[in-house]
C-alpha positions in Angstrom: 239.6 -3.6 125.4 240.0 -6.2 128.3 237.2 -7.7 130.3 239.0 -7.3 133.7 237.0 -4.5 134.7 235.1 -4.9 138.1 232.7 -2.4 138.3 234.0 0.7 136.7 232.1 4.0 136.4 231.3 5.3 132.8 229.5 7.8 130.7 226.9 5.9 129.0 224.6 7.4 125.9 221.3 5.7 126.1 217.7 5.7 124.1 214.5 6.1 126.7 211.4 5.5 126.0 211.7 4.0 123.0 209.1 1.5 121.7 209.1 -1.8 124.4 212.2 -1.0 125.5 212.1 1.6 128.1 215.9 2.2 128.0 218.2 0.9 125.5 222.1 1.8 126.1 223.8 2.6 122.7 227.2 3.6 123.6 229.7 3.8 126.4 233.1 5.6 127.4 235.3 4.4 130.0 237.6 6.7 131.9 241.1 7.9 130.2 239.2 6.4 126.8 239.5 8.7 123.4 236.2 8.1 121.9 233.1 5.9 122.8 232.3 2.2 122.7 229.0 0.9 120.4 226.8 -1.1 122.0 226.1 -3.6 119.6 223.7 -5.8 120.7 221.4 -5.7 123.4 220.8 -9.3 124.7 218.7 -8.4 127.9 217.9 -6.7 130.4 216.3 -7.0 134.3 215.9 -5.2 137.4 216.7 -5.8 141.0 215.0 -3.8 144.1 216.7 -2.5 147.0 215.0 -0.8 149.1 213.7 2.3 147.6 216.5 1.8 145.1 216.0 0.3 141.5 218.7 -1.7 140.3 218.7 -2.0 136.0 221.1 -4.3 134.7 222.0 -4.8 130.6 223.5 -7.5 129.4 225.3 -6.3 125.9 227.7 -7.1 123.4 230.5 -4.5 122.5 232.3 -5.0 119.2 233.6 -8.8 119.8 233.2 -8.6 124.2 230.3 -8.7 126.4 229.9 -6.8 129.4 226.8 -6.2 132.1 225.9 -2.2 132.1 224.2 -1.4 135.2 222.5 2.1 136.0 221.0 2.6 139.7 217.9 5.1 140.0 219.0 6.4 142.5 222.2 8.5 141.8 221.6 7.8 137.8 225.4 6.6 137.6 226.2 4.0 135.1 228.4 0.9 135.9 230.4 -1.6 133.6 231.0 -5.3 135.1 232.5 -7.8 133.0 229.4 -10.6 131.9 228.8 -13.6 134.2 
């Protein structure tokens, strides 16, 4: 799997409410993918505001890659970035 992704939708299996972490994303699938992708490790996470719209952002490792997973409140979609 590249990192030249900018942005790209996926389907995103996650653990809420669990202990201190509120939401802790365990897998992903990308579109056109055959199986899913295992979250790893979970290095951190933080929020951003917009408005009425809360932006949470994950910053995870993926087999050997890391990548930003970002899920807005608003329309619950989930959104890969490649890590800064």
């Amino acid at each position: 799997m590249k990192n030249n992704i900018k942005n790209e939708r996926v389907e995103v299996m996650a653990l809420f409410g669990y202990e201190m972490t509120p939401c802790q994303p365990l897998s992903f699938k990308r579109r056109g993918q055959v199986g899913e992708t295992e979250v790893t490790e979970l290095l951190g996470t933080h929020i951003k505001f917009a408005g009425n719209v809360a932006m949470h952002f994950f910053d995870v490792i993926a087999g050997r890659e890391r990548f930003q997973l970002e899920f807005n409140s608003r329309d619950l979609s989930w959104h890969l970035t490649p890590a800064m």
